[in-house]
C-alpha distance (Angstrom), angle and dihedral (degrees) to the residues before:
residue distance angle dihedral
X1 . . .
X2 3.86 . .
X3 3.36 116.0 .
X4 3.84 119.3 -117.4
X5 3.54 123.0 -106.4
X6 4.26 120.1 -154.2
X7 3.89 133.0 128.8
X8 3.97 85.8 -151.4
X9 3.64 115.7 104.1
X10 3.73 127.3 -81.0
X11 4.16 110.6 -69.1
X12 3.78 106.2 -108.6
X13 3.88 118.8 -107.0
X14 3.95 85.2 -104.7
X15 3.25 93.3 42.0
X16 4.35 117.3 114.2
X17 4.22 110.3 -82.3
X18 3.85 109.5 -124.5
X19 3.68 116.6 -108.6
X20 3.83 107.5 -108.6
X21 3.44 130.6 -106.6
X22 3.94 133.5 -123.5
X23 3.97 110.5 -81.7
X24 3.75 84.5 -140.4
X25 3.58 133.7 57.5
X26 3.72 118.9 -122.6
X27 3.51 133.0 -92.3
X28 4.21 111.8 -79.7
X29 3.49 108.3 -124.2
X30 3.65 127.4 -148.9
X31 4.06 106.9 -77.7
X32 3.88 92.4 -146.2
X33 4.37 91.7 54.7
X34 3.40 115.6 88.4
X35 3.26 120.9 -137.7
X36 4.00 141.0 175.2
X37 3.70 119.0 -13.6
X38 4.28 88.3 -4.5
X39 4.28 80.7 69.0
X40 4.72 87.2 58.3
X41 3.72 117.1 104.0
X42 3.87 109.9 -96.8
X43 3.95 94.9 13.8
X44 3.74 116.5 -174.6
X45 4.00 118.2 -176.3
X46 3.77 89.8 -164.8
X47 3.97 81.1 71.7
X48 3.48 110.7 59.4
X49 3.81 116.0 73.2
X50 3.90 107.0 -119.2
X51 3.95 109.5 -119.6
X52 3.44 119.2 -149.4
X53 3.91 104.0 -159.5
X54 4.14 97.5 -136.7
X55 3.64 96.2 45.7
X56 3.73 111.1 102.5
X57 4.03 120.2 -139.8
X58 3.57 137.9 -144.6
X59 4.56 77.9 5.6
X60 4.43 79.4 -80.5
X61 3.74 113.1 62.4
X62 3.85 123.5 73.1
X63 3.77 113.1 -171.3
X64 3.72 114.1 -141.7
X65 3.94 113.2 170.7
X66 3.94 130.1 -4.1
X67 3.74 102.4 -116.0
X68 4.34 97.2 174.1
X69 4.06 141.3 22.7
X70 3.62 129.1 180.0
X71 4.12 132.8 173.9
X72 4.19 86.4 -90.7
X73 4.43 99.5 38.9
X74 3.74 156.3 -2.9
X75 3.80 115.7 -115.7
X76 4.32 116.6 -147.4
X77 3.63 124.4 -173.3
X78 3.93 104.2 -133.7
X79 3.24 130.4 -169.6
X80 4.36 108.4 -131.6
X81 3.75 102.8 -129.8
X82 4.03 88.9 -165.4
X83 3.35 83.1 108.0
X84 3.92 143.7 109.3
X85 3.48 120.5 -130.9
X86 3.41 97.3 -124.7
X87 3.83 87.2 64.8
X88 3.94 130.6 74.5
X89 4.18 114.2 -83.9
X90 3.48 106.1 -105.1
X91 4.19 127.2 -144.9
X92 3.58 129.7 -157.2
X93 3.70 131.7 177.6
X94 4.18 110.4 -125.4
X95 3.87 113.3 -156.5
X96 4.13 99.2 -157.2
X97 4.17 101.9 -163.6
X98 3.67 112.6 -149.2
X99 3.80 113.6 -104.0
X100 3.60 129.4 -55.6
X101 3.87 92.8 4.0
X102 3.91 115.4 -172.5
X103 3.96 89.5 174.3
X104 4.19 92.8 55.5
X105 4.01 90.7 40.2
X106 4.40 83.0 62.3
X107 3.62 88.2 37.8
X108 4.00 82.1 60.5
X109 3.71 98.6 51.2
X110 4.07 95.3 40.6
X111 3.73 85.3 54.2
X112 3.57 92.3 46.2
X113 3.60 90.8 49.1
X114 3.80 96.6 49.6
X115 4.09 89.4 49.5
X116 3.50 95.8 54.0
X117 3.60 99.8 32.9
X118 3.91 93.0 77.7
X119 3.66 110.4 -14.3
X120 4.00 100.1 166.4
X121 3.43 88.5 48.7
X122 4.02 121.4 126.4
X123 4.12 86.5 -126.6
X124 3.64 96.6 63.9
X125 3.27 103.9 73.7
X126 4.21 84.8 66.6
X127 3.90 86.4 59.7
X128 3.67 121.3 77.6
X129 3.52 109.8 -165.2
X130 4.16 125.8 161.0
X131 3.34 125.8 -69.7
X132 4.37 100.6 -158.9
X133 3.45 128.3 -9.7
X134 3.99 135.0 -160.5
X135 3.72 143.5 -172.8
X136 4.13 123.8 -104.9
X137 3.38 116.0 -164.0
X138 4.15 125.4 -156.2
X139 3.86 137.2 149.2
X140 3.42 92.1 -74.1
X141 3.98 101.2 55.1
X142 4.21 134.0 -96.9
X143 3.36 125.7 -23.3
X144 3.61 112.8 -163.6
X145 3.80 112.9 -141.2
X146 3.85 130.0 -147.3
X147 3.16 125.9 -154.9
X148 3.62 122.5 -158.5
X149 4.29 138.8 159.2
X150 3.61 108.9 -88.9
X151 3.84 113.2 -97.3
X152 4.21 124.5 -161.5
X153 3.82 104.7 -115.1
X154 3.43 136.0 -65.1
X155 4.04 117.5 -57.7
X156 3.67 87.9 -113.5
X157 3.53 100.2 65.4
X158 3.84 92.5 58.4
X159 3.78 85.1 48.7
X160 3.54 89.6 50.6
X161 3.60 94.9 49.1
X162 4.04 84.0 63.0
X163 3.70 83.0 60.0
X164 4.08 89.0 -93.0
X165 4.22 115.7 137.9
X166 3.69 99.1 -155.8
X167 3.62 131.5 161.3
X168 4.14 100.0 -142.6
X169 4.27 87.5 134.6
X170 4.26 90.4 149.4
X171 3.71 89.5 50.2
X172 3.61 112.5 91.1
X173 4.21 131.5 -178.8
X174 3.57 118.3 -143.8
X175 3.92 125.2 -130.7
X176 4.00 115.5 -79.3
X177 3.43 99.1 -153.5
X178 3.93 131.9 2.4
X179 3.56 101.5 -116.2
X180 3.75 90.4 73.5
X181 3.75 91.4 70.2
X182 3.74 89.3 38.1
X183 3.54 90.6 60.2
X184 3.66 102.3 39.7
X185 3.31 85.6 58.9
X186 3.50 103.7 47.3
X187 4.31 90.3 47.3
X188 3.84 85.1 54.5
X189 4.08 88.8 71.0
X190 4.27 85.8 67.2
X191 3.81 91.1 40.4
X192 3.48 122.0 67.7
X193 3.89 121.3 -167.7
X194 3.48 105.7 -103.0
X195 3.96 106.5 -121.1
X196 3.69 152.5 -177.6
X197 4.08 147.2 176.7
X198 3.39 117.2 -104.7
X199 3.62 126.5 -152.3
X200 3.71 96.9 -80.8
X201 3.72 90.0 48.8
X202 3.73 91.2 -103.8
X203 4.12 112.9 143.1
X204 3.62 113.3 -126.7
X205 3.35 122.7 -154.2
X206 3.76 134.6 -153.7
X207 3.74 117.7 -128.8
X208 3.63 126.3 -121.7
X209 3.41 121.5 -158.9
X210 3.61 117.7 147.1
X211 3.42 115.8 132.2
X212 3.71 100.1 174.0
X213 3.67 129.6 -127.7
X214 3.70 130.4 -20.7
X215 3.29 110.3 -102.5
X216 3.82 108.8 -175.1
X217 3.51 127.8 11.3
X218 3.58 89.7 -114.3
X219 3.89 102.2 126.8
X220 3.57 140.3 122.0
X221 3.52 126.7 -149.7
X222 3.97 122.3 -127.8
X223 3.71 133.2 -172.2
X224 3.50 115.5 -140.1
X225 3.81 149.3 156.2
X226 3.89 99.2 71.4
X227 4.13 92.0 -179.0
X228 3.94 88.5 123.0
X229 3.41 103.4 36.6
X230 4.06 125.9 107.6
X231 3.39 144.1 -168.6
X232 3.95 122.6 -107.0
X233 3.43 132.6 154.6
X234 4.29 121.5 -109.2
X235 3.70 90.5 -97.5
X236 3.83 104.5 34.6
X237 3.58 124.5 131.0
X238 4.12 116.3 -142.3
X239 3.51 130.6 179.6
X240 3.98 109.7 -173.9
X241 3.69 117.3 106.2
X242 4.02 117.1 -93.3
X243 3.89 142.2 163.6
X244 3.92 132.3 57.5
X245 3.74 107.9 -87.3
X246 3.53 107.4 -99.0
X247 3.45 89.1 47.4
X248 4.02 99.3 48.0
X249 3.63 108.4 125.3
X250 4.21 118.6 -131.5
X251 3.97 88.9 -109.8
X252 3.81 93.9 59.0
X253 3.97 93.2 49.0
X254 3.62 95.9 40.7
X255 3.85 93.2 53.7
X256 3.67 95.6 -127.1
X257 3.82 95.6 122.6
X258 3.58 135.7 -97.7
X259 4.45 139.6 -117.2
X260 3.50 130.7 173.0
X261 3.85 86.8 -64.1
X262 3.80 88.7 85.2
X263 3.33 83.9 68.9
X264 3.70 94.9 53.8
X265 3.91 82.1 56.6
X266 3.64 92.3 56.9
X267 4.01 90.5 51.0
X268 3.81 92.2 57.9
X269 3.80 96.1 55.1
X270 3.23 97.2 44.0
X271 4.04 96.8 54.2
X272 4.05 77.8 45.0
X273 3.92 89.4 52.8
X274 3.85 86.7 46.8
X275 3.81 96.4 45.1
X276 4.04 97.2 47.3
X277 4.10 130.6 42.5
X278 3.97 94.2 -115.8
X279 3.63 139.9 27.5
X280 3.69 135.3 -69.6
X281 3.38 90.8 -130.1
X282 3.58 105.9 38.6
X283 3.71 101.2 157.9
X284 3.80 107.1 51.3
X285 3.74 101.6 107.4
X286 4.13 118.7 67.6
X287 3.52 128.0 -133.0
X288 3.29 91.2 -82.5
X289 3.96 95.2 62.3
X290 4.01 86.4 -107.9
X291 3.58 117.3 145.9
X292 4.23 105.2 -120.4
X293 3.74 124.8 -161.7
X294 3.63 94.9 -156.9
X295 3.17 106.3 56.6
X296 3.78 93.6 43.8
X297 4.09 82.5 57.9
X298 3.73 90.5 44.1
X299 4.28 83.2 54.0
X300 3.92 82.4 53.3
X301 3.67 103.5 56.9
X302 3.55 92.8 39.0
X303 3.89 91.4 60.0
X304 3.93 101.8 25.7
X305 3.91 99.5 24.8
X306 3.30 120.4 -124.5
X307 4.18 129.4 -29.6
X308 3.53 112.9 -90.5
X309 3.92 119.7 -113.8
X310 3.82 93.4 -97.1
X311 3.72 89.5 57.2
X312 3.88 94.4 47.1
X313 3.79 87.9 50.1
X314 4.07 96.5 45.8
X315 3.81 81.0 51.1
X316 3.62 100.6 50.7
X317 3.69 87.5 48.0
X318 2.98 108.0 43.7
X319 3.86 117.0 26.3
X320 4.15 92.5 83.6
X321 3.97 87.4 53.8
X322 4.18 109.0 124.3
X323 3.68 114.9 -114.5
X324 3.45 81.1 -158.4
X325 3.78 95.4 -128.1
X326 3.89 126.4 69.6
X327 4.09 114.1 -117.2
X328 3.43 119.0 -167.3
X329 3.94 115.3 -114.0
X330 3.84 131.8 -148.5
X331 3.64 91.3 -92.4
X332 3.68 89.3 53.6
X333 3.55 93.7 -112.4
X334 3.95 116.5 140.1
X335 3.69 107.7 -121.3
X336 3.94 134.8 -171.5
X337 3.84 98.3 -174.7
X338 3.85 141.2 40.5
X339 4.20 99.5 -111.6
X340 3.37 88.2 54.1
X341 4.12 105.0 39.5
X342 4.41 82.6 44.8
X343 3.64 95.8 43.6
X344 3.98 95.6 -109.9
X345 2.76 160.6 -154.0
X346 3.70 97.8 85.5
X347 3.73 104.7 167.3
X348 3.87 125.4 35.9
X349 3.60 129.1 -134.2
X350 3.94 98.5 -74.7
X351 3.78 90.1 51.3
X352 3.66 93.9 -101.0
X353 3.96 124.1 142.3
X354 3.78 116.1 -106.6
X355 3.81 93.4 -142.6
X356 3.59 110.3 42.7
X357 3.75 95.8 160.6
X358 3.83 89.2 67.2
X359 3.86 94.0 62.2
X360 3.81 106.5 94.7
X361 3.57 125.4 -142.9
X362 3.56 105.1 -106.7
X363 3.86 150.3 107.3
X364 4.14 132.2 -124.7
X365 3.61 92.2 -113.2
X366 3.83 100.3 46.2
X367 3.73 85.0 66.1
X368 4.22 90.2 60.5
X369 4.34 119.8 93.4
X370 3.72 107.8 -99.2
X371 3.73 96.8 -85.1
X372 3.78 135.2 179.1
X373 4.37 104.6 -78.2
X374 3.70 93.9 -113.3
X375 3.40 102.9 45.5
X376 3.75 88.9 43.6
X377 3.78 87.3 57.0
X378 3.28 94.9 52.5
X379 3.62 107.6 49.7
X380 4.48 90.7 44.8
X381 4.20 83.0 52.4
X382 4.13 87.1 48.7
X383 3.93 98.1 39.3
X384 3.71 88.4 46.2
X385 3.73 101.2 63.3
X386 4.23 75.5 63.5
X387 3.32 102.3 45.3
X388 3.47 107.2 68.9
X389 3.83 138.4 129.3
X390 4.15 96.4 -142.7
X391 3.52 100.8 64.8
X392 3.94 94.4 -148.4
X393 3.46 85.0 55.1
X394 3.91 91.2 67.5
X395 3.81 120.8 86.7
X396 3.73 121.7 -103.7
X397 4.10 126.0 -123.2
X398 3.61 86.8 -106.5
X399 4.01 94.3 48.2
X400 3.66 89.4 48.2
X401 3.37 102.2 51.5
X402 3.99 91.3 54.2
X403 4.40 84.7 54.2
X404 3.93 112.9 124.5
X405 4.43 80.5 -129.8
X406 3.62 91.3 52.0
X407 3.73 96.0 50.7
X408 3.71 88.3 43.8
X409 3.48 88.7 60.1
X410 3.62 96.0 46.8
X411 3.73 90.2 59.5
């Protein structure tokens, strides 16, 4: 077993026993493959703190397996050994940012925000924010760690294993039943993470993070991973870019400025995601894999119709306004408004679209499964009052909740 590294003090005789470790070192993976995190856009090893599953951090938290990566973190399940043995092991999940992270220092005070905001309220338990965080220190700075309780897997993935490809990554499901965890665990002893030594003599692991089948449909859903969110009040204009692209509402690409009802917008293709086996938007990236505004508009017109006059206007207006800061695009161009970051102007001076051989001949609901008529209806009336161009025109959280769909839903 691999001997456990900590400067704390020794663990008390009551204190939790450490999970073992594998008797055998993992597999040695081909040094030239990348894998993980080395496969993200702008990778840089130097980054990324290098875990050492044994050592124990902040004297409580014992990483056992890597379980997540992303272009900004690793993510370990530990096992919390402020525990006494009498009581149940516990797990948590530790999100380790790479050094000197602006992006997880927000994600900090958003989270903060949303936990304080409302805590007793019935919402919360559909938010997973962290429960303690910590400070690593390596060569390459601090890497603020996260710690939060362990969640399944994304919501897409049980989607996908209905032969769905969605893109719900902040959506996460909660355990069913403890023994999953329990188990995981336990199989991990057998399995080592396969690893190998990157170029800077950093050890990269490879995740595991297959927890088997669903067993019960016992599982709440969480949002997490609040690293690009921001604060604005209800009635708040912005004008900065935001939102993954299948997801980016008509307001955002069109310039004319964005509220909480982009949000809204997101909502509605995600319970469209959930509801069919492939995207809303399914052609928005080109052959090349590169995200493209105008064919994500064309998408829109084809299923909503064209925008409405205000929106054309509010676009014409508004899309050459300065953010006053330069972002850097797709094409790796450093833009300060939304024509240029999009690749505008999508709509000439009559309100017509530029590209009217992208639109594609189709309706909302000929996108939908082949359901049962009623329930059909139902669910196009309901997604509707999200789906629209004119933000205003979109239903708020509040409205939605009081829907006759949404209460169906809720049982």
């Amino acid at each position: 077993m691999a001997p456990l590294r900590t400067e704390a003090r020794p663990l008390s005789f009551f204190r939790a026993r450490p999970q073992k470790f594998p008797e055998t070192v993992g597999a040695a993976l081909p040094p030239d493959e990348p894998i993980d995190e080395e496969i993200c856009p702008g990778y840089d090893s130097h980054l990324y703190y290098p875990v050492k599953p044994g050592s124990i951090f902040n004297n409580r938290y014992l990483p056992l397996v890597k379980i997540g990566w992303g272009g900004s973190s690793t993510v370990w399940l530990a096992q919390d050994l402020a525990r006494y043995r009498w009581q149940q092991d516990r797990f948590v999940t530790l999100k380790i940012n790479n050094a000197n992270s602006k992006e997880a220092a927000h994600e900090v005070d958003i989270e903060k925000y949303v936990a304080e905001k409302a805590p007793h309220h019935p919402s919360m338990q559909f938010i997973r924010t962290h429960v303690d965080s910590f400070v690593l220190s390596s060569s390459g700075g601090d890497h603020l760690c996260l710690v939060y309780d362990t969640m399944r897997k994304p919501a897409w993935l049980f989607r996908q294993r209905l032969k769905g490809d969605l893109k719900l990554d902040n959506i996460l499901v909660t355990f069913e039943n403890e023994d999953v965890l329990k188990n995981f665990v336990k199989a991990q002893r057998s399995l080592p993470m396969g690893q190998k030594v990157d170029g800077t003599g950093r050890t990269v692991y490879l995740s595991h993070n297959n927890f088997g089948d669903l067993h019960e449909a016992k599982c709440l859903p969480k949002i997490t991973d609040f690293g690009s969110a921001c604060r604005i009040q209800p009635h708040e204009h912005m004008l900065h870019p935001i939102q993954p692209d299948v997801y980016r509402a008509p307001e955002v690409l069109l310039g004319c400025g964005w509220t909480t009802k982009a949000d809204i917008w997101n909502l509605g293709v995600m319970l469209w995601n959930f509801a069919q086996i492939e995207d809303l938007f399914r052609h928005v990236h080109d052959e090349n894999s590169k995200y493209s505004a105008k064919a994500h508009i064309a998408e829109m017109i084809g299923l909503l119709g064209p925008p409405p006059q205000k929106i054309v206007t509010m676009s014409l207006e508004r899309s050459q306004w300065s953010w006053g800061i330069e972002i850097l695009n797709s094409e790796g161009k450093l833009c300060q408004n939304a024509r240029d970051y999009f690749g505008g102007p999508f709509l000439n001076d009559n309100g017509k679209f530029r590209y009217p051989d992208l639109v594609p001949k189709m309706a909302l609901e000929d996108t939908l499964p082949p359901w049962g008529d009623e329930g059909k209806r139902e669910f196009l009336t309901f997604v509707k009052k999200l789906l629209t161009w004119d933000p205003e025109e979109r239903k708020s959280a509040q409205e939605l909740m009081k829907d006759p769909f949404e209460i169906i839903m809720r049982g």
